[in-house]
N, C-alpha and C positions, 0 to 999 in steps of 0.2 A: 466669454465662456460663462454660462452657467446666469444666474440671475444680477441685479445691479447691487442686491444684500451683497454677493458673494463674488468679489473680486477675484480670489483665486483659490483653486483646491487643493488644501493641505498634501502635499506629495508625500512626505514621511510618516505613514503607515504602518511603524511598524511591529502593530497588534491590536488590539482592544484595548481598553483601557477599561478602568475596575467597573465601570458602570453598565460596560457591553457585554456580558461574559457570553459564551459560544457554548464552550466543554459544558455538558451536565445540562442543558437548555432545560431540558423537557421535567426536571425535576424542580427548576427554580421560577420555571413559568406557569408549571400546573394551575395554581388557582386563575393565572388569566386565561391561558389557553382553554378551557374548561366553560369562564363564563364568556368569553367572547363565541365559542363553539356555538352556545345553547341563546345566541339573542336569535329573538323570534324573527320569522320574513315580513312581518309586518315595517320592519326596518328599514328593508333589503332598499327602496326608492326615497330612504330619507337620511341623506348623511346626517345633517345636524342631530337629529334622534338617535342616528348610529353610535353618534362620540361621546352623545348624554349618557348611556346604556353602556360604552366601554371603560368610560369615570367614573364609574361606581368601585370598579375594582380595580383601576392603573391611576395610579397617583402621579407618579413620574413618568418621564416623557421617553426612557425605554421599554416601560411597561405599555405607553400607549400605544407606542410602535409596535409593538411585538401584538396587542390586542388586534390592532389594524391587519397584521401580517396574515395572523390566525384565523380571522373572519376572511380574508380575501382567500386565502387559500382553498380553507371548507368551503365556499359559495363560487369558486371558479365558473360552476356550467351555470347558474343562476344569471351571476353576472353578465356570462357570455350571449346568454339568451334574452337579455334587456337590451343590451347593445344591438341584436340584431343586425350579428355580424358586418355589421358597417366599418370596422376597423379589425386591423389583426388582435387576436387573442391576448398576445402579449403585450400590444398598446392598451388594450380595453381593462388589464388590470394594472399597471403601471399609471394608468392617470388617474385610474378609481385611488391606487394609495396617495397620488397627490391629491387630490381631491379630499381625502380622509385629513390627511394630515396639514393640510393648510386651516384647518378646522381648529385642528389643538396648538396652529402657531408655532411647527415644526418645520423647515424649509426642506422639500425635497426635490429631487429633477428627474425628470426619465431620462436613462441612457440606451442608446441605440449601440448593435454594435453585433458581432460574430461570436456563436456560440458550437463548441465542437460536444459531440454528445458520442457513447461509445460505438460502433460497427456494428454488423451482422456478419455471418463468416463470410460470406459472399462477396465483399466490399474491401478492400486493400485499406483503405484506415480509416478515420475516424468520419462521422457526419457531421458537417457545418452548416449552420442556420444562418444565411444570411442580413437577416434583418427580424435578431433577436433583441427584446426590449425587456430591460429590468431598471432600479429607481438606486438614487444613490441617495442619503439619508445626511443631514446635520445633525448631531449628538453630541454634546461635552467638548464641543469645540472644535470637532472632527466629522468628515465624511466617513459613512459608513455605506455600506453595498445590503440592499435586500431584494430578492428575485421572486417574487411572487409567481411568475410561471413554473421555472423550478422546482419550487417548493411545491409545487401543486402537484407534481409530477410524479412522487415517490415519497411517501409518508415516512421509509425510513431516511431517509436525509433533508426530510422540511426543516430542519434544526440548522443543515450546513446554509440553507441559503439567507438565514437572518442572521444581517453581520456575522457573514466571514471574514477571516484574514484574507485582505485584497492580495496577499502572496500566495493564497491558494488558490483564488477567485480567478486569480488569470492565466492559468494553466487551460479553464474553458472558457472564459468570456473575454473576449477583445472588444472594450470600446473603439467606435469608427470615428468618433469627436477627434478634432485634431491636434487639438494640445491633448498632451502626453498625460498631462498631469489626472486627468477624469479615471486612469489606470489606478490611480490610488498609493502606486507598489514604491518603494526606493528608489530601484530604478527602472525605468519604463524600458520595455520591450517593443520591437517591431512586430509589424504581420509577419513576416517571413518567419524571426524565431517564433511568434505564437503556433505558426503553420506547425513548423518543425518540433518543435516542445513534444515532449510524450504527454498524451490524455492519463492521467492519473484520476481513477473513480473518486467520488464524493465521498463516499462510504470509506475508502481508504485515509481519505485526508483528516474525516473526521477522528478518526482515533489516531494519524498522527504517521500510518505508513509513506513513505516516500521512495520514489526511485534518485538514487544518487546519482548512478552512472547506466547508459549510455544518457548525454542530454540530448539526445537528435531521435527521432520518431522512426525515422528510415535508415538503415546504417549501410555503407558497404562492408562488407564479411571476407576477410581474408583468411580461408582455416576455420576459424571460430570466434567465437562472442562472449566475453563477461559481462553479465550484469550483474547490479547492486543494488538489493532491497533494505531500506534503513527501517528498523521498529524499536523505533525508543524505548514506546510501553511497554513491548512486547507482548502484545496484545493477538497477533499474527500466531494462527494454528495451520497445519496440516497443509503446506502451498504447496502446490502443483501448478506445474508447467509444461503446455502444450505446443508443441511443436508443427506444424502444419504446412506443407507444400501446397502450391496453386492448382492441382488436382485432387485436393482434398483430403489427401492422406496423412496421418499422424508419425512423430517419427520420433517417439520420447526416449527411444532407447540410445538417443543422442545427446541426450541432456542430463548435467550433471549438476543437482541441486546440491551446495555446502553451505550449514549453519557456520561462521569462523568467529561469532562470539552470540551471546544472548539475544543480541538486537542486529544482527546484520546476517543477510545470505545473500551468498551471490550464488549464481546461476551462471553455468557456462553451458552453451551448446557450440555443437561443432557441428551443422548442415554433412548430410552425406554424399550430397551430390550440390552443382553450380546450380542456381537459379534463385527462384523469389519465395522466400519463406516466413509464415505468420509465427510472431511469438507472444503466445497470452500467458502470463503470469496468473496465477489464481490463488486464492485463500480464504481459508475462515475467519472471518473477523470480528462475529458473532456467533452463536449458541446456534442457530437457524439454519444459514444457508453459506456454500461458496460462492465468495464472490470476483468478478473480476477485480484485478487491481491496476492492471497496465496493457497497453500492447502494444509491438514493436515489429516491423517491419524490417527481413534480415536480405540483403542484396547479394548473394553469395555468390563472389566472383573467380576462388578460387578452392579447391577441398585438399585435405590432404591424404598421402598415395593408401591409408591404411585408417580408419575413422573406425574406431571400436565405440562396441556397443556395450552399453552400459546394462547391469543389471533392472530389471521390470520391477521387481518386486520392493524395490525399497526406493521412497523419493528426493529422502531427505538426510544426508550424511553431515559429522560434526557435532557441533553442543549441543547436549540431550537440553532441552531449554524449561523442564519443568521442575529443576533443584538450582535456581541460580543463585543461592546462598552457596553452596556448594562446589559450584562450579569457578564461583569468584578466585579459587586459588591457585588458578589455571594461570599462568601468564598470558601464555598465548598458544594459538592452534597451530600445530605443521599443517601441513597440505595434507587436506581429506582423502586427495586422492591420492594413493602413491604406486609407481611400478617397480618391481623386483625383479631384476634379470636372472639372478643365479636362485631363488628360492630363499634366499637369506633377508628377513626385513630387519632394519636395525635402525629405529628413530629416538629422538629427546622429544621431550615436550617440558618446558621451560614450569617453574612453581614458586609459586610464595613462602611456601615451607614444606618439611618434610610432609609429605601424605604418604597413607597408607593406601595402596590402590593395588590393582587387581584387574587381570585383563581373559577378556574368553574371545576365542576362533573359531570360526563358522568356515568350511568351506565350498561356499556355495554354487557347485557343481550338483551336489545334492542334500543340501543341509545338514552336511554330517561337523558334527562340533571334535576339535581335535584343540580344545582346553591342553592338552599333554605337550604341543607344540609352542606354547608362547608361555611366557616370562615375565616379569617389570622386575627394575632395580631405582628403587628411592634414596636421593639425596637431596639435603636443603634446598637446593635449588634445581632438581629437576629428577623428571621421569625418564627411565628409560627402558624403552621395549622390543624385545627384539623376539624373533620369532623363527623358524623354519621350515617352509612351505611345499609340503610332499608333489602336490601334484600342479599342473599350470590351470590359469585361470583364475577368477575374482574370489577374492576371501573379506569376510568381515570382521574388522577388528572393534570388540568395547569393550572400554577400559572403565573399569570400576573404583569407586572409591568410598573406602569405610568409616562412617561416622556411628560410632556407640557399636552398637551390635548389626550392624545392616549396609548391606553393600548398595551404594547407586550406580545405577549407570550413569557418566558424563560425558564419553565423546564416543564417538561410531567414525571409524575408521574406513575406507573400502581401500583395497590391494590388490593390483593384478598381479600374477606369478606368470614372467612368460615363456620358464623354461622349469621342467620337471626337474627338482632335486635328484641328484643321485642316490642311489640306495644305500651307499656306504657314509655318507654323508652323519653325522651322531646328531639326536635330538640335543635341545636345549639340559642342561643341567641344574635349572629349576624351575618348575612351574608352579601356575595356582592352580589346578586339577583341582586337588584336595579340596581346596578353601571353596571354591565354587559349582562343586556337586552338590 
């Protein structure tokens, strides 16, 4: 494996080390990425002159790599049209960086191997490139992964394919080498689990989103589906999730998006009918644009006798996520969702200390706010809210909580009511009306 320098490749991977840093690339590489961008084409058929030209401004031998990265990336159709397509795309720039970097006395190697890239709607899961080709690197003692095809491919993620974490890296690229160890990861994975593994986006892994749970790409669906979106940073705005049958049709008002603390949402959908259903995950992860972050293939083999439908207008229930100072004295979330048989809601939600908080009702039949019907009672260790709910159907509960002079909101509640109160039935005996007009 690999060359006769390199008996065997370091399998425990597990991250960079202080000299490869990933996070923040494009601010700490600026002065290279900048002059390696601007060498002239007079270069483009003379490596030796290339590495003269990218020494002036990489000292060290991650800075030359990353010089090398930069320039093969920005010259991809240049390069390709030298080659005169004699070899695939992705061989023609994976030997150009060895070829670079055998110059500065860096040992690298092409890896060959299966690359999964995301669907179009049309297509049941992910597309696999066959006889996808990227380079794996020597640095401070360690293999490192860099994809020059990749990178060429999407300007916003050229950053994820220069040394990644080979624990992200293998989620899309399966080397075909047969020791294990070329995977780079802890512990090596088969074709089958890579097959099956969910495609998690570049763009997501860069800032650190993950899917926790389901780990299988295709699932059978008995009823319905949990999944689990982690965001550490919490960097993750505004996700939506699309629900789609194999005639094409959307079906969201079966999906039940719940924030249950700052950095985690799980997502439940419940199919309305048996058959084959597409689930994309979507979010802001950026200022710009939604992006996809997952998708998931739902095998629904059985429904159940009565599948309600969820409210359109609102996608996202649970922790309000942009006061988590705030929300930290929360213990923990009940369930976002709750049903009420007789019109009576009466829930705890667990605290750190006495708060002062504050709850308004919406009942969303026609957005009439009935503040007069709900209640909270504070004690040191907890909230409690109860409420009485005139007519049947979905109500919204958010619960407020006051810091200085100023109410925030921190959790959104949703409630079915699925039988009308009686009329004689007595309101609550104190509300927050007053306090929240």
């Amino acid at each position: 494996m690999g060359s006769a320098a390199s008996k065997r490749v370091e399998p425990l991977h597990s991250g960079l080390n202080g000299d490869c840093p990933r996070v923040g690339a494009e601010d700490k590489f600026s002065t290279v990425d900048e002059h390696a961008r601007k060498a002239p084409t007079s270069l483009m058929t003379s490596d030796q002159d290339l590495i003269t030209y990218f020494c002036r401004e990489s000292k060290d031998d991650v800075n030359k790599i990353r010089a090398i990265y930069i320039w093969i990336i920005s010259n991809r159709r240049h390069l390709e049209e030298l080659a005169k397509k004699e070899r695939k795309e992705g061989e023609i720039l994976a030997e150009k960086f060895i070829s670079l970097t055998k110059i500065v006395g860096i040992q690298s190697k092409m890896i060959t191997g299966l690359h999964k890239a995301p669907s179009n709607q049309s297509e049941s899961g992910p597309t696999v490139c066959g006889n996808h080709c990227w380079n794996v690197v020597h640095l401070a003692g360690k293999w490192h992964v860099v994809d020059c095809l990749c990178g060429a491919s999407d300007v916003s993620v050229e950053s994820f394919y220069f040394l990644p974490d080979p624990e992200q890296f293998i989620n899309s690229h399966f080397p075909l080498d047969i020791d294990q160890s070329w995977q780079l990861v802890r512990n090596p994975i088969s074709l089958e689990e890579f097959n099956q593994a969910p495609l998690i986006s570049e763009i997501a892994m860069v800032r650190g989103v993950s899917l926790s749970s389901p780990k299988s790409r295709i699932m059978n669906v008995h009823q319905s589906l949990d999944c689990t979106i982690k965001d550490p940073r919490a960097v993750l705005t505004d996700i939506a999730v699309v629900l789609s049958s194999e005639d094409g049709l959307i079906h969201n008002e079966f999906v039940f998006i719940s924030r249950t603390d700052v950095n985690t949402y799980v997502i439940n959908a419940t199919p309305p009918f048996a058959g084959n259903f597409r689930l994309t995950v979507q979010g802001k992860l950026s200022t710009t644009r939604i992006e996809t972050i997952t998708e998931l293939v739902l095998l629904c083999v059985s429904v159940k006798k009565r599948v309600k439908k969820f409210p359109k207008d609102y996608e996202t229930w649970g922790i309000e996520p942009k006061f988590p100072d705030i929300v930290q004295d929360l213990c923990d979330v009940p369930r976002t969702f709750q049903e009420v048989k007789d019109g009576r809601l009466d829930c705890s939600i667990s605290t750190r200390t006495k708060l002062e908080v504050y709850a308004s009702l919406k009942w969303l039949g026609d957005g009439r706010t009935l503040d007069d019907h709900v209640g909270t009672e504070s004690t040191p260790s907890r909230i409690r809210l109860k409420s009485v709910l005139p007519k049947k159907g979905f109500y919204r509960v958010c619960l407020f909580l006051r810091r200085t002079e100023l109410l925030y909101p921190v959790l959104y509640l949703l409630v079915y009511n699925k039988k009308e109160v009686s009329k004689d039935t007595p309101r609550l005996g104190y509300s927050n009306m007053e306090v929240l007009v």
